[in-house]
Backbone as JSON, one array per atom type, in Angstrom:
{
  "sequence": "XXXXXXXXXXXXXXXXXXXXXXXXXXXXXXXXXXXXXXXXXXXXXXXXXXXXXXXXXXXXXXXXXXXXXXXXXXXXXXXXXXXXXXXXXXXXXXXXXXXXXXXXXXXXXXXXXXXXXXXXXXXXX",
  "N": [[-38.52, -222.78, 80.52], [-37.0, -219.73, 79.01], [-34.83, -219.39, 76.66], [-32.06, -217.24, 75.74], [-32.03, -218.03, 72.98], [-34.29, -219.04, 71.93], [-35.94, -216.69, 72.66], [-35.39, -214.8, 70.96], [-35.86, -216.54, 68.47], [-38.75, -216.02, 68.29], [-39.3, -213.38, 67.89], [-39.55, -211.6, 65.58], [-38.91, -209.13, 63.96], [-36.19, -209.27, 65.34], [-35.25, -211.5, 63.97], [-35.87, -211.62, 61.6], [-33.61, -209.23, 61.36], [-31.24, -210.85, 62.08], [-30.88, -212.66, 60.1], [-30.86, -210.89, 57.78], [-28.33, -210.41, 58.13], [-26.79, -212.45, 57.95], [-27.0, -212.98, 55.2], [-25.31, -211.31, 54.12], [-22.94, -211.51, 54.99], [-22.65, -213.84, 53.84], [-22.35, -213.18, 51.38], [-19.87, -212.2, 50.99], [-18.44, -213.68, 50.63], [-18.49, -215.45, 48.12], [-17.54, -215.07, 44.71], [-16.28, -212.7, 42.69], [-17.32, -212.42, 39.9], [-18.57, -211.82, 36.54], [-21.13, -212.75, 36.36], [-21.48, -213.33, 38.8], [-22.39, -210.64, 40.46], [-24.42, -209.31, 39.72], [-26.14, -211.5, 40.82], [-25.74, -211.04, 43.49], [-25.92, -208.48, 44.29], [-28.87, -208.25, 43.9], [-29.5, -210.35, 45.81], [-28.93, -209.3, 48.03], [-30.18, -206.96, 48.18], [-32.82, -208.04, 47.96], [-33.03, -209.73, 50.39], [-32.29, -207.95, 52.96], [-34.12, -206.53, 53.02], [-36.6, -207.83, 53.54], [-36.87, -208.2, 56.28], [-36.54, -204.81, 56.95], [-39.19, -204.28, 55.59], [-40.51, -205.65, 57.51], [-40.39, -203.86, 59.9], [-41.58, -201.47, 58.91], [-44.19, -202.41, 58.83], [-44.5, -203.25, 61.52], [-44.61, -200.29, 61.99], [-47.35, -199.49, 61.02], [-50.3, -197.73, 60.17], [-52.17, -198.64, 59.72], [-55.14, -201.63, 59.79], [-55.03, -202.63, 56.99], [-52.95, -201.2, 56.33], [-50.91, -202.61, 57.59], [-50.96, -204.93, 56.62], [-50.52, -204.93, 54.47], [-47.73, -204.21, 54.25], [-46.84, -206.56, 55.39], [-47.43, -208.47, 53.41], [-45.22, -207.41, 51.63], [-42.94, -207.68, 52.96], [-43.49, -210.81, 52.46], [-43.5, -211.19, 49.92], [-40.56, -210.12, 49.44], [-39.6, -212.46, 50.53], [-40.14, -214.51, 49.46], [-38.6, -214.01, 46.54], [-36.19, -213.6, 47.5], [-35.33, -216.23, 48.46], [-35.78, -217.29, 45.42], [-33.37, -216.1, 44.61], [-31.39, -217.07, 46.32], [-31.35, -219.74, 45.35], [-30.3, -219.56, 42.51], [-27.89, -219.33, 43.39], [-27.09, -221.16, 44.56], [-26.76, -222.77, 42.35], [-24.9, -221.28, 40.91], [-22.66, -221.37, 42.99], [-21.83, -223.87, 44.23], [-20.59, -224.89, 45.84], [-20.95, -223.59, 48.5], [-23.2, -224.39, 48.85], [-24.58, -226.2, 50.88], [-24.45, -223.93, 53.31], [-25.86, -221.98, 51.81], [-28.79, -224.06, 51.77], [-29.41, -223.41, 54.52], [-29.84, -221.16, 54.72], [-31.81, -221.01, 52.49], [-33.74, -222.63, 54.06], [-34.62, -220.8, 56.1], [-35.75, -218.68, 55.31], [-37.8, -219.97, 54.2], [-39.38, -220.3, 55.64], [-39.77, -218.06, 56.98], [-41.94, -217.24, 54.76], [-43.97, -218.76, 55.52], [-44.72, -217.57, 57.71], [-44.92, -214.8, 57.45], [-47.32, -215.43, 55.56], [-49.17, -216.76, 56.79], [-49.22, -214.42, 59.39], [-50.95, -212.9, 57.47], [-53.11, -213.89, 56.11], [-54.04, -213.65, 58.52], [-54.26, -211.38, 59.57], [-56.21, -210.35, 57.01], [-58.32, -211.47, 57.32], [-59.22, -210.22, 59.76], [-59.54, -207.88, 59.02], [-61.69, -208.16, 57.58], [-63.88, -208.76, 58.85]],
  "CA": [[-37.47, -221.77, 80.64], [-37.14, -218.99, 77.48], [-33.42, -218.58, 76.35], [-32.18, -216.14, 74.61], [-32.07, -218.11, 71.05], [-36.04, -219.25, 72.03], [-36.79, -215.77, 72.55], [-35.02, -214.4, 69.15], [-36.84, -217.28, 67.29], [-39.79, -215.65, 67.98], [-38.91, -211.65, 67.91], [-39.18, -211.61, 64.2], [-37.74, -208.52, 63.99], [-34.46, -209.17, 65.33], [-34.6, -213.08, 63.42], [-35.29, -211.12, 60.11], [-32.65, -208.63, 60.63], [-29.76, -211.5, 61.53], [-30.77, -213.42, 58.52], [-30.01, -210.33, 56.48], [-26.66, -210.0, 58.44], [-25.85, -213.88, 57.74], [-26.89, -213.14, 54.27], [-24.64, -210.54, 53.51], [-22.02, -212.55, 55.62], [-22.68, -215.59, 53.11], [-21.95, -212.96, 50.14], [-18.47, -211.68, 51.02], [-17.6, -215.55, 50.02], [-18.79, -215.27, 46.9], [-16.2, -214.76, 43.57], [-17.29, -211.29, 41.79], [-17.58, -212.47, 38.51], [-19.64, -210.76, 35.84], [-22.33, -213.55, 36.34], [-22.22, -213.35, 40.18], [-22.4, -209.3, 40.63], [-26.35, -209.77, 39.98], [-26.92, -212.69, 41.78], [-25.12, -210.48, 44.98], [-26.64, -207.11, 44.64], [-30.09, -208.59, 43.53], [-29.91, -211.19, 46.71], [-28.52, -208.03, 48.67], [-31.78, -205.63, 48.3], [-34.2, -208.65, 48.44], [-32.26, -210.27, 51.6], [-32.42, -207.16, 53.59], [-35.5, -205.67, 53.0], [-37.42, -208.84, 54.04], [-36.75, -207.39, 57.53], [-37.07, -203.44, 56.96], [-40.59, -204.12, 55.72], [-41.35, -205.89, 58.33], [-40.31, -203.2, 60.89], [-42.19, -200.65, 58.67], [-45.6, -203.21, 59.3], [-44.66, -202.65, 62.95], [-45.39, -199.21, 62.55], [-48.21, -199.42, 60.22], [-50.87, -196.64, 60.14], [-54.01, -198.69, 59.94], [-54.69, -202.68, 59.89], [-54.7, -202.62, 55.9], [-51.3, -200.89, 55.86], [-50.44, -203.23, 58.15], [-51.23, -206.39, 55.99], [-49.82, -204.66, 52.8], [-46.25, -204.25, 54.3], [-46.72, -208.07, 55.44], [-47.27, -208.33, 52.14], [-44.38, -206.97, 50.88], [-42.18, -208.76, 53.06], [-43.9, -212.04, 51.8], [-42.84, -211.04, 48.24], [-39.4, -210.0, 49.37], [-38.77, -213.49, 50.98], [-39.78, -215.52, 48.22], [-37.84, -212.95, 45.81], [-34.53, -213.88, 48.58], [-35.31, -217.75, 48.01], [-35.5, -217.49, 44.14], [-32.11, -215.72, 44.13], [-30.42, -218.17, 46.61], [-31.48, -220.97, 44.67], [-29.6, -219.06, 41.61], [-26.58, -218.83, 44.17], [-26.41, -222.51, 44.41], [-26.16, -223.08, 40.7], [-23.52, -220.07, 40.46], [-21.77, -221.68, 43.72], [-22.47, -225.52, 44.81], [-19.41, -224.63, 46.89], [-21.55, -223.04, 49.35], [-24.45, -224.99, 48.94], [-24.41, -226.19, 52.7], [-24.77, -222.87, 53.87], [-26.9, -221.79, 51.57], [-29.22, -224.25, 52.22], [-29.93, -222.98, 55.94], [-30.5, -219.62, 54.67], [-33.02, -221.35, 52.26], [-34.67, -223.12, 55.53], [-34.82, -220.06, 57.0], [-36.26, -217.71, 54.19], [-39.2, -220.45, 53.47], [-40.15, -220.34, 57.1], [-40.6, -216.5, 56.93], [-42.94, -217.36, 54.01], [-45.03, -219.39, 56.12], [-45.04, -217.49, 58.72], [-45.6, -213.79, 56.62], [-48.68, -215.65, 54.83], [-50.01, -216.98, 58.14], [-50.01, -213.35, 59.4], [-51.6, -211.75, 56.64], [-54.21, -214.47, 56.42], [-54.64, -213.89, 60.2], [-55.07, -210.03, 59.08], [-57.16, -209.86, 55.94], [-59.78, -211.85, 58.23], [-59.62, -209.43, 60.69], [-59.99, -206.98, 58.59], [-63.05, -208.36, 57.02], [-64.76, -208.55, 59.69]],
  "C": [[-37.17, -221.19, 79.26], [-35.91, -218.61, 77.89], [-33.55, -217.64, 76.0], [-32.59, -216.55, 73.08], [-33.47, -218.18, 71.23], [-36.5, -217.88, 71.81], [-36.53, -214.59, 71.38], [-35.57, -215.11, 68.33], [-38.23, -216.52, 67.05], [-40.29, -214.03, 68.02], [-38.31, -211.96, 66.67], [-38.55, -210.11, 63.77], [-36.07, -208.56, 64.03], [-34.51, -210.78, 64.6], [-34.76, -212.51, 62.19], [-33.92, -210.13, 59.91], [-31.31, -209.61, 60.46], [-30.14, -212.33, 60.71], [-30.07, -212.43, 57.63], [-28.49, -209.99, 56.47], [-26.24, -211.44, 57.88], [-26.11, -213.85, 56.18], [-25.55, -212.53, 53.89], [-23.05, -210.98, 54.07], [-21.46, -213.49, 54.56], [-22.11, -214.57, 51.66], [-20.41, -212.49, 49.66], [-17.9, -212.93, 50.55], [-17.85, -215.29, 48.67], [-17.95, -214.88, 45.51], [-16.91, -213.73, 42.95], [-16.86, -211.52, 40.32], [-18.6, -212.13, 38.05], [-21.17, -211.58, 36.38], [-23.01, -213.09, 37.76], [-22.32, -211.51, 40.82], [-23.65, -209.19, 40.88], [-26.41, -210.25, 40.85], [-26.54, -211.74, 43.67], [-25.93, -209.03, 45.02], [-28.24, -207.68, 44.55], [-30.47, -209.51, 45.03], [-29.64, -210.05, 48.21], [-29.91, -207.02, 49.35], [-32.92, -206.94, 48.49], [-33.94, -209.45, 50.41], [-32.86, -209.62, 52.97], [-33.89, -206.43, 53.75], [-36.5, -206.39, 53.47], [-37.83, -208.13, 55.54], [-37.32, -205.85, 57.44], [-38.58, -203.18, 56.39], [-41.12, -204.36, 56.84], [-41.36, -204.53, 59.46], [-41.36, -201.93, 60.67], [-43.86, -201.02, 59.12], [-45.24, -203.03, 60.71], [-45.52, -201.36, 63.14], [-46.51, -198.54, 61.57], [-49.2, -198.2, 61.03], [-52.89, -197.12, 60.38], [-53.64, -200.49, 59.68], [-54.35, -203.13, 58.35], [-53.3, -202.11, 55.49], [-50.59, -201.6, 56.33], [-50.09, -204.52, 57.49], [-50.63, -206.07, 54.55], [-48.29, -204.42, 53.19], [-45.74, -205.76, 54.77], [-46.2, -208.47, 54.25], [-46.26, -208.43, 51.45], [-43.63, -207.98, 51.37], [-41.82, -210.19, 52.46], [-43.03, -211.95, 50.7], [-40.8, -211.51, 48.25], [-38.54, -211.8, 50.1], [-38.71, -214.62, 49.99], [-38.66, -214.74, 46.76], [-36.44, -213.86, 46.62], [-34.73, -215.79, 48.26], [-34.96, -217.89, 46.47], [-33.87, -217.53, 43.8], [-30.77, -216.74, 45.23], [-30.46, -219.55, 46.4], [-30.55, -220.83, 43.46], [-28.31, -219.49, 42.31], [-25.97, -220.13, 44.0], [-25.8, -223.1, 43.7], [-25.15, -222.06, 40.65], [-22.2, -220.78, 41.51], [-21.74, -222.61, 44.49], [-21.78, -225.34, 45.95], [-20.08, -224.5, 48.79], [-23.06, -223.75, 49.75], [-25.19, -225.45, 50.26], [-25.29, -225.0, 53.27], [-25.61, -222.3, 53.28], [-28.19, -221.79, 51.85], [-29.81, -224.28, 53.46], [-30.81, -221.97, 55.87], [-31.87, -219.94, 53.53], [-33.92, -221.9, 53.16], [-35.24, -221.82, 55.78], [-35.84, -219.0, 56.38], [-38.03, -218.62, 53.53], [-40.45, -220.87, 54.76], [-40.66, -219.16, 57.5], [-41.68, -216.66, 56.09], [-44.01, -217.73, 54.71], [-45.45, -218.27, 57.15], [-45.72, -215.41, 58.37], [-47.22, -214.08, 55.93], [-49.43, -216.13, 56.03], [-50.43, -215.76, 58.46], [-51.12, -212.28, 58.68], [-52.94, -212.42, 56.66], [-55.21, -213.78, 57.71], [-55.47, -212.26, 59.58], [-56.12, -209.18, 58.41], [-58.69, -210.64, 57.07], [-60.39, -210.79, 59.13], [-60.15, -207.56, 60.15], [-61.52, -206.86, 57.75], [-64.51, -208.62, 57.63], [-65.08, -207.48, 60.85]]
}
């Protein structure tokens, strides 16, 4: 039987965009001090965009454009891990919660480099 959460786990679309909603969720907590201004706009644009690449690889043009907006994503999720590893050290406070959104951000990795793998093969042959 496929819930709803089962069938959002695997409609990466809508599981990258509410990550970037629970990111930006997780940043309204956050104290705007000079230090943490960066760490929030910088985790902000990599957060979000993880997702809006991917949607752009939806509507890729060919299977190489397809595997280069993977690509990107890839980048942008390890990019979103780096900077909520920063977050931790800026805010242990949160660390908890953090840590989910790191789970969650190193499971797109896997699962961005799986597809592209899957892709560049297919494209090489």
């Amino acid at each position: 039987m496929e819930t709803a959460e089962n069938k959002n786990k695997f409609d990466l679309e809508e599981r990258t965009a509410k990550f970037g909603e629970n990111v930006l969720r997780l940043l309204k907590q956050i104290s705007k001090t000079p230090e943490n201004i960066s760490l929030i706009n910088q985790l902000a644009r990599s957060a979000t965009s993880i997702g809006a690449n991917y949607c752009e690889a939806s509507e890729a043009e060919s299977k190489k454009d397809f595997s280069h907006k993977i690509a990107i994503s890839k980048k942008e999720s390890k990019e979103t891990g780096f900077w909520l590893r920063m977050l931790v050290s800026s805010e242990p406070k949160l660390k908890e919660e953090i840590e989910i959104l790191r789970k969650e951000v190193h499971e797109f990795n896997l699962i961005f480099g799986k597809i592209r793998r899957s892709c560049n093969k297919s494209i090489e042959n």
